[in-house]
C-alpha positions as YAML, in Angstrom:
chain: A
units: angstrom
residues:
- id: 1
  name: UNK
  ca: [-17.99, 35.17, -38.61]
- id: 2
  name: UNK
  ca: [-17.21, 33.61, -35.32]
- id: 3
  name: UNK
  ca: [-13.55, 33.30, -33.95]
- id: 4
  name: UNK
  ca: [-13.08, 29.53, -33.33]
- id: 5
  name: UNK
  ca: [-9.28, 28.56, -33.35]
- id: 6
  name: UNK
  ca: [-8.77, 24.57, -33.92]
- id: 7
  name: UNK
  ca: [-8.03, 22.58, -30.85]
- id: 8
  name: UNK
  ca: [-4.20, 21.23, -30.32]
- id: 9
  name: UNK
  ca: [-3.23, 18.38, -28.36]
- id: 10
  name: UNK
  ca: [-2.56, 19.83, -25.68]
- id: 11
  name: UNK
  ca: [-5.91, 21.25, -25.32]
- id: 12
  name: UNK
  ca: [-7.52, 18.26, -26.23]
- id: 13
  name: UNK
  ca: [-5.77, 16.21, -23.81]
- id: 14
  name: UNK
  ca: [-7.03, 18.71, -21.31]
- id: 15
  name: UNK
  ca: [-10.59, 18.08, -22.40]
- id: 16
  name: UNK
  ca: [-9.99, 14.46, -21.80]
- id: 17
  name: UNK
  ca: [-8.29, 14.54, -18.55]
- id: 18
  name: UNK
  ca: [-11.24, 16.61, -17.06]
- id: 19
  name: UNK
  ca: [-13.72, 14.59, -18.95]
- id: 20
  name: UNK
  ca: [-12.46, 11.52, -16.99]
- id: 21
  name: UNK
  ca: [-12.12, 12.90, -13.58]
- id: 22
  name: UNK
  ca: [-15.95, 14.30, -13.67]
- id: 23
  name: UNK
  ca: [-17.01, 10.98, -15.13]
- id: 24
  name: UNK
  ca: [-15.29, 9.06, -11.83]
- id: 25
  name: UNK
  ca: [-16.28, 11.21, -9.50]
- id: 26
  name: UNK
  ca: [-15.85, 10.15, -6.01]
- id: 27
  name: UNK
  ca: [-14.67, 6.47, -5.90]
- id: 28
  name: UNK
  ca: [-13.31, 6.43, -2.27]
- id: 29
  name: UNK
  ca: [-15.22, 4.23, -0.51]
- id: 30
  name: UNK
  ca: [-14.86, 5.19, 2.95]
- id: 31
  name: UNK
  ca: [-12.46, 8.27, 4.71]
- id: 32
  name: UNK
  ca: [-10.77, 6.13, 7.69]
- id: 33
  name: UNK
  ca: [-7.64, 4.90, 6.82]
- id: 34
  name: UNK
  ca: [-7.58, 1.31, 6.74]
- id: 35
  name: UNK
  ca: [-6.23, -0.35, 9.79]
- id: 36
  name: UNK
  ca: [-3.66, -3.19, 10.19]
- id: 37
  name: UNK
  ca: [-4.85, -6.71, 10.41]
- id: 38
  name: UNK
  ca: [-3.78, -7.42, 13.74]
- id: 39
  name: UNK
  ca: [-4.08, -11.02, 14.83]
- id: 40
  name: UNK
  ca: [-1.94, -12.24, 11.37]
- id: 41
  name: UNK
  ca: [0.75, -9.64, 12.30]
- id: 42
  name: UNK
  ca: [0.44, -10.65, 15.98]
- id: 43
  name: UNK
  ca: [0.72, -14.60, 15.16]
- id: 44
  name: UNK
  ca: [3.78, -13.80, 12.51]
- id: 45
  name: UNK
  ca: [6.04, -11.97, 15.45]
- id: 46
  name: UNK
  ca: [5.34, -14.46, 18.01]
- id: 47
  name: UNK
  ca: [5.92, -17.31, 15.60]
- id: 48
  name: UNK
  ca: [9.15, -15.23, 14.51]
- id: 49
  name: UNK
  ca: [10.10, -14.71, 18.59]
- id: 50
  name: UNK
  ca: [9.49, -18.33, 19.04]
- id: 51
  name: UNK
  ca: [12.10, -19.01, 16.44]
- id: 52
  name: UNK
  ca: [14.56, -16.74, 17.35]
- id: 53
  name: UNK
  ca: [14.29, -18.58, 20.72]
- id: 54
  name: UNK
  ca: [14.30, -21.92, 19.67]
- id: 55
  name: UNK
  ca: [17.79, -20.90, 17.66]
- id: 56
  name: UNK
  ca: [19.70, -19.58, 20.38]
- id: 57
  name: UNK
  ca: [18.91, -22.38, 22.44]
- id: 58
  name: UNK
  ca: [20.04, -24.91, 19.57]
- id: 59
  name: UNK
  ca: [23.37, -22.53, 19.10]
- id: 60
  name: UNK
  ca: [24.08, -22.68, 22.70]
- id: 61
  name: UNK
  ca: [23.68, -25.85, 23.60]
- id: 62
  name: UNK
  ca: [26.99, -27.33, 22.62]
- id: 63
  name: UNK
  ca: [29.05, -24.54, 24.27]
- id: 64
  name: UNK
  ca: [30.27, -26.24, 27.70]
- id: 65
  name: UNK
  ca: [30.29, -24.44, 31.15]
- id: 66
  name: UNK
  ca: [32.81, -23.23, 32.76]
...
């Protein structure tokens, strides 16, 4: 007679879990991290700088010298 014990859930979702992870195997596509677009994040701050510019000049305008 051979000593086979029923499987619990616990062991079966053990089963499963490895089952998974050997069936997906290596899915990374490449090892360098990705990098920053640059030219978008380049184009948003000076857009944002010109802004901040343009609104200090409107804010100041009005004031009168002394």
């Amino acid at each position: 007679m051979t000593d086979t014990h029923p499987i619990n859930e616990v062991e079966a979702a053990c089963k499963d879990a490895k089952r998974v992870r050997e069936a997906a195997g290596d899915t990374r596509e490449h090892d360098r991290p990705t990098r920053w677009p640059a030219v978008p994040i380049s184009i948003g701050v000076g857009i944002g700088s010109a802004a901040l510019t343009a609104a200090l000049l409107y804010a100041n305008r009005s004031r009168t010298k002394r």
